[in-house]
C-alpha positions in Angstrom: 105.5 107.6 97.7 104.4 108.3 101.3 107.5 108.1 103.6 106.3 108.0 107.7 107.9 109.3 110.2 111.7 108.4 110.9 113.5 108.8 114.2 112.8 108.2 117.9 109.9 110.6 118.9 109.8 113.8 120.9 110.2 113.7 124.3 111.6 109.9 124.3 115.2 110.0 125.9 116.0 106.6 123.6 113.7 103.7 121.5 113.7 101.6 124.5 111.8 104.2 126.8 107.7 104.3 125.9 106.9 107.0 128.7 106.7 110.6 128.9 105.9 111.1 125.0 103.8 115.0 124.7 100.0 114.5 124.2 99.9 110.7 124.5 96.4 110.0 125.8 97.5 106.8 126.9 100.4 108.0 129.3 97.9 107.5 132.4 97.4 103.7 131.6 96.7 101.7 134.8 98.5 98.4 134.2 97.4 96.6 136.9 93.9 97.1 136.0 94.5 96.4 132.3 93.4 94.0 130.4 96.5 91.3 129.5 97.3 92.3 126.3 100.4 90.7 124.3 102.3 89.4 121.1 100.0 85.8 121.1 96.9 87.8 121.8 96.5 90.6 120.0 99.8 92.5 118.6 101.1 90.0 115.9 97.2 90.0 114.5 97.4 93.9 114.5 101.3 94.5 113.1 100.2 91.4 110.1 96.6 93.5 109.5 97.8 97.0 109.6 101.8 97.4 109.3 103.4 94.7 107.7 102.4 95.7 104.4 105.3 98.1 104.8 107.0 96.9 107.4 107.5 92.9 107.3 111.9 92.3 106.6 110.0 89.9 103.3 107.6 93.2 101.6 108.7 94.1 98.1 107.4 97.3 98.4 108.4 99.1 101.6 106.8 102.5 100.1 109.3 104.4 102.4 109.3 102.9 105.1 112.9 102.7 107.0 115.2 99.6 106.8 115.2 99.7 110.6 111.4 99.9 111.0 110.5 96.3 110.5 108.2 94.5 112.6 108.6 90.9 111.9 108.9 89.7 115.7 107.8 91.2 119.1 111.2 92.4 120.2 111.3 94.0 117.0 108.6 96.1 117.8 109.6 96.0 121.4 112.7 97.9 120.6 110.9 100.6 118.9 107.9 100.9 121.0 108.3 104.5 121.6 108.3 105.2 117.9 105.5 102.7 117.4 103.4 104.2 119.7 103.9 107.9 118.6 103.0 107.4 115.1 100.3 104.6 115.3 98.4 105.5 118.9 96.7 108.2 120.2 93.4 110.2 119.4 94.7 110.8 115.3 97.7 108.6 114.4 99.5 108.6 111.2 100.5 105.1 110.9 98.9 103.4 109.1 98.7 106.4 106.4 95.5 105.6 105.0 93.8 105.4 108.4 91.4 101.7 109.7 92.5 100.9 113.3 89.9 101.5 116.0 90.1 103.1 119.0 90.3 99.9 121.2 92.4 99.0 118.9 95.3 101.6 119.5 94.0 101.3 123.6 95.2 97.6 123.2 98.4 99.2 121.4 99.0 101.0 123.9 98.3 99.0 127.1 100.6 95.8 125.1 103.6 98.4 124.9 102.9 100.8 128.1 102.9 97.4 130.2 103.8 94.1 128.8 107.1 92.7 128.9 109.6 92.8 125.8 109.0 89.9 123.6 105.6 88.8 124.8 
C-alpha cells in the first residue's frame, strides 16, 4: 500500500495558510494577471480525474490515504490547500503517486488555491 504524505507541510504556520511553502515554484503567482481559475471551472474536474480515487468520503479503497484528507467539496480542499499544494504542485509532485497531471495543470492548481476565494 502506498501511504502519501500526512500532516500540514513545512514552512506552513497552519492548513489554512497556502504561502511561504520552501521551493514552491508557484509562490511568485501574479493574481491579478491570472487566469480565473475555480471549483466550477477547473478544480472539481481535476480532484474527480486525479484524487478522488483515494480521496472522495464514498472510495472503498482509500489505499492510505488519511480520514481527514478527503476532497469531496471545495472548502474541503480549501481547508487543506497548503497540504494540497505541497504534495500535488510544483516541478515533481507526489500526489497523485503514479504521476499524469500536466504542468498547466498544477499552474491552474496553483493559481485556484494561491488566489481564489474558499469555496469557489
Amino acid at each position: 500500500k502506498y501511504a502519501p504524505p500526512v500532516g500540514t507541510p513545512p514552512g506552513s504556520d497552519d492548513e489554512e495558510d497556502s504561502g511561504g511553502l520552501p521551493d514552491d515554484p508557484f509562490a511568485d503567482i501574479d493574481c491579478e494577471a491570472a487566469p480565473l481559475v475555480n471549483w466550477a471551472n477547473f478544480g472539481e474536474g481535476f480532484l474527480i480525474q486525479n484524487c478522488n480515487g483515494c480521496h472522495a468520503a464514498s472510495t472503498p479503497e482509500r489505499y492510505g490515504a488519511p480520514e481527514h484528507a478527503t476532497f469531496d467539496t471545495a472548502d474541503e480542499v480549501w481547508a487543506q490547500r497548503s497540504s494540497v499544494l505541497y504534495v500535488a504542485g510544483g516541478e515533481d509532485p507526489s500526489m497523485p503517486p503514479n504521476g499524469g497531471t500536466t504542468d498547466v495543470q498544477r499552474m491552474k492548481l496553483a493559481i485556484w488555491l494561491e488566489c481564489g476565494t474558499a469555496g469557489e
